[in-house]
C-alpha positions, 0 to 999 in steps of 0.5 A: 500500500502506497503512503499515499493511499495508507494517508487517505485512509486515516482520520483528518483532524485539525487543531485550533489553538496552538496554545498550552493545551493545544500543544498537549493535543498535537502531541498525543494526536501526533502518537495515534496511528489512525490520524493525519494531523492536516493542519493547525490555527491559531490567532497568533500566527506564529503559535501555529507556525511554530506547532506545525513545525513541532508536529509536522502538520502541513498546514497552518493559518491565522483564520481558523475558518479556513481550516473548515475548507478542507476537504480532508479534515473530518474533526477538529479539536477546539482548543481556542480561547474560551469566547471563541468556542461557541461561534466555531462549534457552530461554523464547524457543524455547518461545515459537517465536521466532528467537533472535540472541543475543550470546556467551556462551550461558553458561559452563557447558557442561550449560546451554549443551547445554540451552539448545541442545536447546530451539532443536532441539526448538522447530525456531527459528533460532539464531544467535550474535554473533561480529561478526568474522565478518561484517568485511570484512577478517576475511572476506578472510583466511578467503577467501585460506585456503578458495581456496588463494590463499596455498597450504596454510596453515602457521602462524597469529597473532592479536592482541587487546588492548584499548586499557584493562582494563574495570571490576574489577564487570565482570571479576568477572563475565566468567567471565575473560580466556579466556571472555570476551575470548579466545573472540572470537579462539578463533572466528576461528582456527577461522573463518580456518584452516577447522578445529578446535582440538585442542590448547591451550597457554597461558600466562597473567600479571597485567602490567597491573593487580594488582586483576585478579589480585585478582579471580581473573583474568588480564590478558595470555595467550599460547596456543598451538593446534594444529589438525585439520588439523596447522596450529599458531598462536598468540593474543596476548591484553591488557587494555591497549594504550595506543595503541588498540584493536589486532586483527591477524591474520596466516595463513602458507602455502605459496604465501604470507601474508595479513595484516591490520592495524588500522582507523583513523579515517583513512589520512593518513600525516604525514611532517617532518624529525622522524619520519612518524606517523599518527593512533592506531587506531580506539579500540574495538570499537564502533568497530572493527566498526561496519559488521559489527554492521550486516551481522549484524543484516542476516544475522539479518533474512535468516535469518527471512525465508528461513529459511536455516542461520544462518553463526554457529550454536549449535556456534558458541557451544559450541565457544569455551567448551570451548577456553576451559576447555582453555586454563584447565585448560593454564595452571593445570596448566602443559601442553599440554591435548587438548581432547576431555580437556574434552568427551569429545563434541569432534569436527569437526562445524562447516561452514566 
């Protein structure tokens, strides 16, 4: 078989937005064998340049619409600035392709309705970039729930803290702590425990830096949730651990508890007269969740070639916002929040 045909046969995808996360994309399409990376954009035209040369993909170009042109490019995967996500989800389904897009849709709900009605029309698949989903040990814990492995399940943590704050440019952008760094932790309580949240209440503080405050935001949360199915739990969320980057998550049930803990870099265990220590946790989420980036662009792939329901769909995407909203309204009105006080449309209507 010629190089040329064996081309053909491959999945065309390109890449928009050669950022961070962008690049996280490249690397792991670039190691599926199923995949032709066909072309990069980004509104910096050097971002896309410099990625096409990394990668070897032989197109690059500063207007991400003329990657909508291309015959040979059956998905993208969305990883542009937040605003932009809604308005290319959109032009891409009108374009017929496959859509992976990084969170969030948007931050508004008609936009993110908009953009989601396009995907159905079009008859395109969509997924959405929770890469959490696909770690091994967030996967292990959604397991020991489903199975009854740990009986029935009670009650439900999570932490998240990030190991520093990001920009103030950024924070200004982010849409806040509850959209832009609790949403991750809002889909895994929904993930782990099998079941929808229908009541929030947060509390939220300015502990680590004062120009987050400034900027409108918050820095440290804590929220309680309630679920459909009568389970209660809590999220711990902070802009700063010194230690690390620190992911835990810890499910308790009637036969027992899952729990896990953080990644490290290794598993040596120093012990001396003075103290027993180890190395600090994997710094950050690039880190952190290396190999579920490559397992979700590998689904991704999976998805186009057999045309199956993407695992991480548009009510996916939808959902987080809305709770994100509650846990706003909860912590400005200092009360618990229903969540269908938010979208009067909230139900069940995800399967787990």
């Amino acid at each position: 078989m010629s190089s040329e045909n064996h081309t053909a046969q491959r999945v065309g995808i390109a890449v928009i937005g050669a950022g961070r996360i962008g690049l996280v994309h490249c690397e792991a399409l670039n190691r599926v064998p199923d995949v032709h990376l066909v072309a990069v954009a980004d509104f910096v035209y050097q971002a896309a340049t410099t990625a096409a040369k990394k990668f070897h993909i032989p197109l690059a170009f500063q207007d991400w619409k003329e990657v909508l042109k291309l015959p040979q490019v059956r998905g993208i995967v969305v990883c542009s600035p937040s605003d932009t996500h809604a308005d290319i989800i959109v032009a891409a389904a009108h374009a017929g392709k496959h859509i992976f897009c990084e969170k969030p849709i948007d931050y508004d709900l008609k936009r993110i309705d908009q953009a989601l009605s396009a995907v159905e029309r079009a008859g395109v698949l969509f997924q959405l970039g929770f890469q959490r989903r696909f770690d091994a040990n967030f996967r292990r814990v959604r397991q020991a729930v489903k199975s009854g492995e740990i009986g029935s399940p009670y009650m439900l943590h999570i932490v998240s803290r990030d190991p520093a704050p990001p920009p103030i440019s950024y924070i200004k952008q982010s849409g806040g702590l509850f959209f832009d760094m609790m949403t991750h932790d809002f889909d895994m309580a929904r993930f782990c425990m099998g079941s929808e949240i229908i009541e929030v209440t947060s509390l939220g503080a300015n502990l680590v830096d004062p120009a987050i405050g400034e900027a409108g935001d918050i820095d440290s949360a804590i929220v309680s949730i309630k679920f459909a199915n009568g389970c209660i739990g809590t999220i711990e969320c902070c802009r700063k651990a010194a230690y690390g980057y620190d992911q835990r998550i810890e499910v308790l049930g009637s036969n027992g508890s899952v729990n896990i803990g953080n990644n490290y870099p290794n598993t040596a265990i120093i012990s001396d007269s003075q103290t027993i220590h180890r190395d600090l946790p994997l710094n950050f989420f690039m880190d952190r969740y290396k190999d579920a980036y490559a397992r979700e662009m590998e689904t991704f792939v999976d998805v186009i070639q057999n045309h199956k329901t993407p695992p991480v769909g548009g009510i996916d995407g939808r959902i987080p916002v809305v709770l994100a909203y509650a846990a706003l309204k909860s912590m400005k009105e200092k009360r618990t929040v229903r969540v269908d006080e938010i979208d009067a449309q909230y139900c069940v209507r995800s399967k787990f």
